[in-house]
VOBALO-518042 format. One record per residue (C-alpha): residue number from 1; residue in one letter; x, y, z. Coordinates in steps of 0.1 Angstrom, whole numbers, plus 5000, padded with zeros to 4 digits. Each point is the difference from the previous one (the first is absolute). Layout:
<pts>
[pt NUM 'A' [X Y Z]];
...
</pts>
This chain:
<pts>
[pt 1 'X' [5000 5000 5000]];
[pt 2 'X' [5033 5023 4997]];
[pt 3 'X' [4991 5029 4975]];
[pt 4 'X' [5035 5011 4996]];
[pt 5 'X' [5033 4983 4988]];
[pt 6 'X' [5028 4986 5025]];
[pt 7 'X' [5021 5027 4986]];
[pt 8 'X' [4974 5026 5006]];
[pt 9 'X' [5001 4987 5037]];
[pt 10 'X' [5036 5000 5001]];
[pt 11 'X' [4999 5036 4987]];
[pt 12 'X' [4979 5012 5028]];
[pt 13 'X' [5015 4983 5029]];
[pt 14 'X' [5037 5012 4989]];
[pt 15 'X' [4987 5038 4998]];
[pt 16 'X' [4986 4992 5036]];
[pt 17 'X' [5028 4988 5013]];
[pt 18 'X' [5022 5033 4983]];
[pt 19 'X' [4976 5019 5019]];
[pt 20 'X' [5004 4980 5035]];
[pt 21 'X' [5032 5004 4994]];
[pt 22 'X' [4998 5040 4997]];
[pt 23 'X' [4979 5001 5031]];
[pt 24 'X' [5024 4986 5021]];
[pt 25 'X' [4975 4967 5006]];
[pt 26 'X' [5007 4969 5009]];
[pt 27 'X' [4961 4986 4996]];
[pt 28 'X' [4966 5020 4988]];
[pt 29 'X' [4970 4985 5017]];
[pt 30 'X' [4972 5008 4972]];
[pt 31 'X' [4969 4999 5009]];
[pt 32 'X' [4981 5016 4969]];
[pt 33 'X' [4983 4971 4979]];
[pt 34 'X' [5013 5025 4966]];
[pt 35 'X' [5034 4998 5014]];
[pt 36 'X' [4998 4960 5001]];
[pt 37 'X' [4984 4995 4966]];
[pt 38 'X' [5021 5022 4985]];
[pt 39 'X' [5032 4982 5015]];
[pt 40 'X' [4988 4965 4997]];
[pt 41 'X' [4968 4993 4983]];
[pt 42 'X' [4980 4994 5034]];
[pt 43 'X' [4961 5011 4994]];
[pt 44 'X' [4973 4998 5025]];
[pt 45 'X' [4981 5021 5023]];
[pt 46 'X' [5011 4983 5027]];
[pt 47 'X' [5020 5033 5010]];
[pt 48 'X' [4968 5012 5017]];
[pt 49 'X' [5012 4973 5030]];
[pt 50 'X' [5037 5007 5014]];
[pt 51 'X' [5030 4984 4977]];
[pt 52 'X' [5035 5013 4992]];
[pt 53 'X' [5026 4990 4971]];
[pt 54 'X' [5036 5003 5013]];
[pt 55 'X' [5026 5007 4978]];
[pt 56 'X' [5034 4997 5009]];
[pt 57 'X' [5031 5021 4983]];
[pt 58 'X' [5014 4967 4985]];
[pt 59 'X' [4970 4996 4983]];
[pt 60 'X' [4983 4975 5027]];
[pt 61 'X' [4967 5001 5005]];
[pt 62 'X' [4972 4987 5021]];
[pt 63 'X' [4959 5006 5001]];
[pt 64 'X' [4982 4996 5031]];
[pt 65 'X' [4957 4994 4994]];
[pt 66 'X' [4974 4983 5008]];
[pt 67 'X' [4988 4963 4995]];
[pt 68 'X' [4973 5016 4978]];
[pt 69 'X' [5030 5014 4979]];
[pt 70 'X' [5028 4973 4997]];
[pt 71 'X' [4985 4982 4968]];
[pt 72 'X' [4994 5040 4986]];
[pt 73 'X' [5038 5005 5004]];
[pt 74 'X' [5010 4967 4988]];
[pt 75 'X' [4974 5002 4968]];
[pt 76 'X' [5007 5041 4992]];
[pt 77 'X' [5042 5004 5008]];
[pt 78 'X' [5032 4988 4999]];
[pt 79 'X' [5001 5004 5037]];
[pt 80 'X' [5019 4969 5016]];
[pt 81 'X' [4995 5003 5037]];
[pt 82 'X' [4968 5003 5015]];
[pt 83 'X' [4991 5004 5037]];
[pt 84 'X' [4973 4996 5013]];
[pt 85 'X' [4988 5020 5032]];
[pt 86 'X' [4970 4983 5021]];
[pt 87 'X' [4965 5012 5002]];
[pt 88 'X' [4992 4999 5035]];
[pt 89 'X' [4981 5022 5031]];
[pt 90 'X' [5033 5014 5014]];
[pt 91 'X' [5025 4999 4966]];
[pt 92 'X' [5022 5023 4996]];
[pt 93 'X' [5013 5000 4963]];
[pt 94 'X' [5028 5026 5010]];
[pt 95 'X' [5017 4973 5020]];
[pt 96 'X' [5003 4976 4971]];
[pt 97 'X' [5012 5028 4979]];
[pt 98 'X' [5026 5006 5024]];
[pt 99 'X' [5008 4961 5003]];
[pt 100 'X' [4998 5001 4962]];
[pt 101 'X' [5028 5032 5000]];
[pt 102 'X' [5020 4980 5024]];
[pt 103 'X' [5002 4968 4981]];
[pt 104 'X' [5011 5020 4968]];
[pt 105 'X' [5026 5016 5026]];
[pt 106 'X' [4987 5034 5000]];
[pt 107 'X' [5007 5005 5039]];
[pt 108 'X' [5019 5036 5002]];
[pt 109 'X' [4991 5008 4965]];
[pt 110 'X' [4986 5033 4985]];
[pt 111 'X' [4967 4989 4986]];
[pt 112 'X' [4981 5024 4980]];
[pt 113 'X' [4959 5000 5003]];
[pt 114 'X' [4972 5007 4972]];
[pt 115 'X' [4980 5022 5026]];
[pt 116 'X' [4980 5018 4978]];
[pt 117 'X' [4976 4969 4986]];
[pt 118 'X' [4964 4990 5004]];
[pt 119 'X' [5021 4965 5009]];
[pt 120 'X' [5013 5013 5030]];
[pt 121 'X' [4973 5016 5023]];
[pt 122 'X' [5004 5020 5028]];
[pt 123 'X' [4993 4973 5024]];
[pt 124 'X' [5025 4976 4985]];
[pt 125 'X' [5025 5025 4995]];
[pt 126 'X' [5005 5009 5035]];
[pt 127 'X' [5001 4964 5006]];
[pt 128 'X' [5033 4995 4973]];
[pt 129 'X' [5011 5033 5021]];
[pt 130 'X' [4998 4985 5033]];
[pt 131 'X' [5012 4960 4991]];
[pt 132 'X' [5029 5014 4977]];
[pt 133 'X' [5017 5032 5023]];
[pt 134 'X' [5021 4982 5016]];
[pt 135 'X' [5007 4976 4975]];
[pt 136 'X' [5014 5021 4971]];
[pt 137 'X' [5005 5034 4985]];
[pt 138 'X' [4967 5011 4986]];
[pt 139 'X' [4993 5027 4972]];
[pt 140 'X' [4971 5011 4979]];
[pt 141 'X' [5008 4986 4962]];
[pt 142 'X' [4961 5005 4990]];
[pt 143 'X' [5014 5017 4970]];
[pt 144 'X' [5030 4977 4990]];
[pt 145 'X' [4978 4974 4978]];
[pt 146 'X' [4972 5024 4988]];
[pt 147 'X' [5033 5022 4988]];
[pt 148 'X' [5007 4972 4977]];
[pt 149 'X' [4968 4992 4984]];
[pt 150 'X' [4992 5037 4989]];
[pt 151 'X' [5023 4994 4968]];
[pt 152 'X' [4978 4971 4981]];
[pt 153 'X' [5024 4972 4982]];
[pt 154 'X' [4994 4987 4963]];
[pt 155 'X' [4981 4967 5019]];
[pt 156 'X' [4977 5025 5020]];
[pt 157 'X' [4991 5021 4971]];
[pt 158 'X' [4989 4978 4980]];
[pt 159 'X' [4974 4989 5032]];
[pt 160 'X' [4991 5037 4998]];
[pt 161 'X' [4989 5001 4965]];
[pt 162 'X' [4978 4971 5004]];
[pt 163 'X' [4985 5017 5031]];
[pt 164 'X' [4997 5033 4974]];
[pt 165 'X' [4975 4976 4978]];
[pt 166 'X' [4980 4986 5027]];
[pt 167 'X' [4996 5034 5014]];
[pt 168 'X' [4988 5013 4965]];
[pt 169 'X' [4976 4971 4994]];
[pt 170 'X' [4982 5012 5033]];
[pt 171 'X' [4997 5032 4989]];
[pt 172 'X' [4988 4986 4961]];
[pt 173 'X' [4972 4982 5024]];
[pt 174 'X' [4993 5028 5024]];
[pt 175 'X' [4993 5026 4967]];
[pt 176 'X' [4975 4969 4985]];
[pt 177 'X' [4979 5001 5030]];
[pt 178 'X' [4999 5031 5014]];
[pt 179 'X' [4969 5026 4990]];
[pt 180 'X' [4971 5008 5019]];
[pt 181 'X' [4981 4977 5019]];
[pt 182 'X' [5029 4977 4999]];
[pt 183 'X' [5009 4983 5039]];
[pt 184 'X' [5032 5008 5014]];
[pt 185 'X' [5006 4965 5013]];
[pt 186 'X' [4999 4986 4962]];
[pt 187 'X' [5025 5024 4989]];
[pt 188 'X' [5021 4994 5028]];
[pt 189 'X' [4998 4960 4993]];
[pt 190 'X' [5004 5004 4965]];
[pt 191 'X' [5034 5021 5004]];
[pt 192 'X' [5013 4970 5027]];
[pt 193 'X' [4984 4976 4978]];
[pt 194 'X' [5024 5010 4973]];
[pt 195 'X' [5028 5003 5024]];
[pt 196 'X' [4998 4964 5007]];
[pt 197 'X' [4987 4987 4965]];
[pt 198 'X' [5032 5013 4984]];
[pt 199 'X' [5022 4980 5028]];
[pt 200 'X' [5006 5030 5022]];
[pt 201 'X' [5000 4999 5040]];
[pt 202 'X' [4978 5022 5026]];
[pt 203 'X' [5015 5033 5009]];
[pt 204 'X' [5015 5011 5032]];
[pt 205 'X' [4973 5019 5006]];
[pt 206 'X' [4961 5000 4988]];
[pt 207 'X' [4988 5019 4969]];
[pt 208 'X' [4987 5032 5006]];
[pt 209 'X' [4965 5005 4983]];
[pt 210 'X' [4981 5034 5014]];
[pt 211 'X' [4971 5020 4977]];
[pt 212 'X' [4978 5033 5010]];
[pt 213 'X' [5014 5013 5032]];
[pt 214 'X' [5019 4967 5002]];
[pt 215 'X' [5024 5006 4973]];
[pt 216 'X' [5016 5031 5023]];
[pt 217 'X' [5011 4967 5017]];
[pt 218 'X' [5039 4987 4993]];
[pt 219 'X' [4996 4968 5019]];
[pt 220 'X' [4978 4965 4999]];
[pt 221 'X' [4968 5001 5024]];
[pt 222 'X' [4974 4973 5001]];
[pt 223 'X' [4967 5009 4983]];
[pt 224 'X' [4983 5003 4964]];
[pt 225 'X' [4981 5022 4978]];
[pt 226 'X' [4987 5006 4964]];
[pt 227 'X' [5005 5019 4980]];
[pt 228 'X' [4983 5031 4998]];
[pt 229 'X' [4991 5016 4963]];
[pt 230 'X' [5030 5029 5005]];
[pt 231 'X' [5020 4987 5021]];
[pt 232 'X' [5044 4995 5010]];
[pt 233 'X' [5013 4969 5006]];
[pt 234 'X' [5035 5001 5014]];
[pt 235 'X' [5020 4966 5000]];
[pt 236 'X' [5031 4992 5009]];
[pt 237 'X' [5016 4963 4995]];
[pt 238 'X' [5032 4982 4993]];
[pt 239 'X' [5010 4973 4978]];
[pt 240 'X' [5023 4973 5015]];
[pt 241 'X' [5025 4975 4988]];
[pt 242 'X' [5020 4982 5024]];
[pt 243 'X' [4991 5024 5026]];
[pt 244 'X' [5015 5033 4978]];
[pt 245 'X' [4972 5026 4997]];
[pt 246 'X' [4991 5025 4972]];
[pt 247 'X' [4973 5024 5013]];
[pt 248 'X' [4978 5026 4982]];
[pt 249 'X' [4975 5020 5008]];
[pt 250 'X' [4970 5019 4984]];
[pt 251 'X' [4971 5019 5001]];
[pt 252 'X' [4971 4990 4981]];
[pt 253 'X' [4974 5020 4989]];
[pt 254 'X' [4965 4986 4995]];
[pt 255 'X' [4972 5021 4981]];
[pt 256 'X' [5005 5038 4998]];
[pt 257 'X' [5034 5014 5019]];
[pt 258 'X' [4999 5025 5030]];
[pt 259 'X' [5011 5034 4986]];
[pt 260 'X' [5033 4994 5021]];
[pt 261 'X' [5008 4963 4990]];
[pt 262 'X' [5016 5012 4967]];
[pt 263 'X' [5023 5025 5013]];
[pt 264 'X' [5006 4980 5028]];
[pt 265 'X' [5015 4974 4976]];
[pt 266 'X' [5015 5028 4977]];
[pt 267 'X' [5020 5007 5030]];
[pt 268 'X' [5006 4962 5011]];
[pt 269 'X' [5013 4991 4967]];
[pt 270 'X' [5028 5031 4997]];
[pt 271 'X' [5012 4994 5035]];
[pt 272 'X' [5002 4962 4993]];
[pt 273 'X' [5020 5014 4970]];
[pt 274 'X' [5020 5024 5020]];
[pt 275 'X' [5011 4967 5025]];
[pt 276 'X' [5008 4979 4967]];
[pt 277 'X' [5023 5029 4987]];
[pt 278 'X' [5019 5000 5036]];
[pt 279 'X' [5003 4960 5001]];
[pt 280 'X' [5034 5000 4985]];
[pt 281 'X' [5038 4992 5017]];
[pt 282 'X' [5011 5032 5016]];
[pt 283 'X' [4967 5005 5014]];
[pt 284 'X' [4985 4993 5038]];
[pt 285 'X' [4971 4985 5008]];
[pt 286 'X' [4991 5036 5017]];
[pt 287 'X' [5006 5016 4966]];
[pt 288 'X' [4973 4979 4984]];
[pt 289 'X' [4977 5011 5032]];
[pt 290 'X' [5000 5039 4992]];
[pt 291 'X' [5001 4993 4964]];
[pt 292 'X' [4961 4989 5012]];
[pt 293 'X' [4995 5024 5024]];
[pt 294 'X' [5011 5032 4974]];
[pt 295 'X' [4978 4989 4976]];
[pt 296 'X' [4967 4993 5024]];
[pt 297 'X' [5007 5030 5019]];
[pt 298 'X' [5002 5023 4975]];
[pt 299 'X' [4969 4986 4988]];
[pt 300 'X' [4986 5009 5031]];
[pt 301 'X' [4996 4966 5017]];
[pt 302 'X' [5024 5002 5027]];
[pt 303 'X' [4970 4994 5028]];
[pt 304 'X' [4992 4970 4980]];
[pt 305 'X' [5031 4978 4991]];
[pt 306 'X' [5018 4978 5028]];
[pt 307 'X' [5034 5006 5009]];
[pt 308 'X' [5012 4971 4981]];
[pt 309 'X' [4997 4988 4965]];
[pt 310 'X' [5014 4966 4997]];
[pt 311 'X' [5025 4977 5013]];
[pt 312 'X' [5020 4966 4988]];
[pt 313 'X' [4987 4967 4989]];
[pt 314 'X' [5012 4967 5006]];
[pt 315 'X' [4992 4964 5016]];
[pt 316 'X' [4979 5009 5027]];
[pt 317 'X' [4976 4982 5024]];
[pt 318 'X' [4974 5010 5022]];
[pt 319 'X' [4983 5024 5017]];
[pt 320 'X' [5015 5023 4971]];
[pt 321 'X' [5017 4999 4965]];
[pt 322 'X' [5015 5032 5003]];
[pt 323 'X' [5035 4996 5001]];
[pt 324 'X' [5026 5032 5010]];
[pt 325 'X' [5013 5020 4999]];
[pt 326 'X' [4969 5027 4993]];
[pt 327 'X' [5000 5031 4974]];
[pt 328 'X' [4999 5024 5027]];
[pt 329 'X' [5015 5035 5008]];
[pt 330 'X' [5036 5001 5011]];
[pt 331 'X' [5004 4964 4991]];
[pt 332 'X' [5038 4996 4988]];
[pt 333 'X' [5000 4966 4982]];
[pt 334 'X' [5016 4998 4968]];
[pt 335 'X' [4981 4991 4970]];
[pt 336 'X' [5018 4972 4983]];
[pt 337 'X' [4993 4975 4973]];
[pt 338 'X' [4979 4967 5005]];
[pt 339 'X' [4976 5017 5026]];
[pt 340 'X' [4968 4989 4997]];
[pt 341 'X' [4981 5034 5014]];
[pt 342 'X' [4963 5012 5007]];
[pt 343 'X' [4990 5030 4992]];
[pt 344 'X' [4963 5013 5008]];
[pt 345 'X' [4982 5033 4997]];
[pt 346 'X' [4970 5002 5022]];
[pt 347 'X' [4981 5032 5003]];
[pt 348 'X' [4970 4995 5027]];
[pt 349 'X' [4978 5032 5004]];
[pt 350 'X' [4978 4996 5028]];
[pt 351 'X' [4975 5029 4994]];
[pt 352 'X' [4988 4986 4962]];
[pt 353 'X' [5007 4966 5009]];
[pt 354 'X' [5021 5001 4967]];
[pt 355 'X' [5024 4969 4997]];
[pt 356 'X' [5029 4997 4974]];
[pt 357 'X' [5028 4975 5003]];
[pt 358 'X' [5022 4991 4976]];
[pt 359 'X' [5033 4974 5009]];
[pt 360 'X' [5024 4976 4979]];
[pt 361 'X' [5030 4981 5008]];
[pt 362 'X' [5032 5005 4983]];
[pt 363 'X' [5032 4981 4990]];
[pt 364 'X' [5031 5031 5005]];
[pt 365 'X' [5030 4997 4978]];
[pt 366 'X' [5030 5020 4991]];
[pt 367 'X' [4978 5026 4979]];
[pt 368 'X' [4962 5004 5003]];
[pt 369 'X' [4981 4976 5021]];
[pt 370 'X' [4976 4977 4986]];
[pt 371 'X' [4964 4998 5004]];
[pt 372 'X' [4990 4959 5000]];
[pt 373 'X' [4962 5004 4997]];
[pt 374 'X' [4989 4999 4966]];
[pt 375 'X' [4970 5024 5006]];
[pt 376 'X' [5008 5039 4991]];
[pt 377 'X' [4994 5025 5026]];
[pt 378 'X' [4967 5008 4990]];
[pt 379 'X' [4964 5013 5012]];
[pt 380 'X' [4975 4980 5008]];
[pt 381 'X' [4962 5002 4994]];
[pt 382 'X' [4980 4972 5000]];
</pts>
């Protein structure tokens, strides 16, 4: 069930390594489920329960999971050695971690951490703190792997492109279905339903559907509605492949527009433009955030834009495929090529209840960047 090559592996442990090496560490402790995939294949969602991947600076490494997960690991990576900590009233899975560290003679050691992780909550992390203080040197590294996976191989790439199609065929079936009277909950099935036809995987997060005052909305929330005869339909969605997303995102009109929905998009569409034309090398990701925010403001949207307009794409896994770093002011990352990067416009205006969106994912090179949707930036009205 490997999706990339033994050399692609190799690749990715080796620049890990380099970096351990940089750091000063002796071990990382990663806790992130991206961080594990990435480095060895390993896919589940059994990070929502506590489990670590130790990786040594000779290249040893060692996972400790559940029972629940052994066959997962054994079926989904080239992980050899798998330890397995006891379910029990009173377990402690910090204590076998530091019996794991100890067997892979670890004691004295600096250790780095992946803090920063939905696979490492609070609760579990003061735990690791408490068990592993006296045992070894320990040091945040929650940015040491995700560092690494912001610049997309060949192998990874071509995963992104596939996700690029599945992405666009849930749009193709989201524009078939949607005019007035049409139920939100069939358009929503129908753009999923061609996620999954076409071989694709569930996002890290679920598709956000929202029309009327609904469509101001830029996250999922349970309940349907039609339809009405002029109406917005704001969607948001990602296709997958192997767990790499490609997300887009649109307003829809249905019927006759509100007398702010074209400007709104006239605006959208230039800033999106304005972020394209600063997604070259030479270039932060804060550049590309006031590109947005120069064009929307002088528009006269400032009260209605968010204060950030995209962010980087990659495997991701639950509760959220949003990746990092974000396209926000003051950020200092380096656009470079083979960044897979977000980019969305969203104008809410409260008062009118006027809605326009307008997002697409794209592949950065040495030049200009390049869109992967095949739909044009366009208007609309259905």
């Amino acid at each position: 069930m490997l999706h990339f090559s033994k050399e692609e592996f190799a690749s990715r442990r080796e620049r890990l390594l380099m970096a351990m090496s940089e750091a000063g560490l002796d071990a990382v402790a990663l806790f992130a489920q991206e961080s594990m995939y990435w480095l060895t294949g390993y896919d589940t969602f059994g990070f929502c329960f506590f489990q670590c991947l130790v990786v040594k600076s000779d290249g040893d490494m060692a996972l400790l999971t559940r029972s629940a997960d052994l066959r997962q690991a054994r079926h989904t990576s080239n992980i050899e050695n798998i330890v397995i900590w006891m379910d029990s009233a009173h377990a402690n899975p910090s204590h076998d971690l530091r019996d794991l560290m100890a067997e892979m003679d670890l004691l004295g050691a600096n250790i780095g951490i992946e803090y920063d992780t939905q696979g490492l909550n609070a609760a579990n992390g003061k735990r690791v703190d408490e068990t592993l203080r006296t045992f070894a040197e320990l040091s945040d590294a929650s940015t040491l792997v995700h560092g690494l996976r912001l610049i997309k191989s060949d192998e990874e790439i071509a995963y992104v492109r596939k996700a690029a199609g599945h992405a666009d065929a849930a749009f193709d079936a989201a524009l078939k279905l949607t005019k007035g009277g049409a139920d939100e909950g069939k358009i929503l099935a129908a753009m999923q339903g061609a996620v999954l036809e076409a071989g694709g995987d569930y996002a890290g997060n679920g598709f956000v559907i929202g029309s009327a005052a609904d469509a101001l909305l830029c996250r999922y929330k349970s309940g349907r509605r039609k339809l009405s005869k002029n109406d917005q339909l704001t969607i948001e969605w990602a296709g997958v492949a192997a767990q790499y997303h490609v997300a887009m995102m649109h307003t829809l009109i249905v019927g006759k527009p509100h007398e702010n929905h074209e400007p709104f998009f006239n605006a959208a569409r230039d800033a999106l433009l304005a972020v394209e034309g600063a997604m070259v090398p030479g270039n932060t990701f804060g550049d590309m955030f006031d590109a947005h925010t120069r064009v929307l403001d002088t528009a006269g949207l400032a009260r209605h834009r968010l204060n950030a307009c995209g962010y980087s794409l990659g495997a991701r896994y639950a509760p959220c495929w949003m990746d990092g770093p974000m396209l926000y002011s003051g950020n200092d990352t380096a656009v470079a090529p083979n960044m897979t990067l977000f980019a969305h416009m969203i104008i809410m205006d409260s008062e009118s209840e006027t809605a326009m969106c307008l997002g697409q994912t794209y592949l950065t090179t040495e030049g200009a960047p390049k869109p992967l949707s095949k739909h044009n930036l366009e208007f609309h009205v259905l």
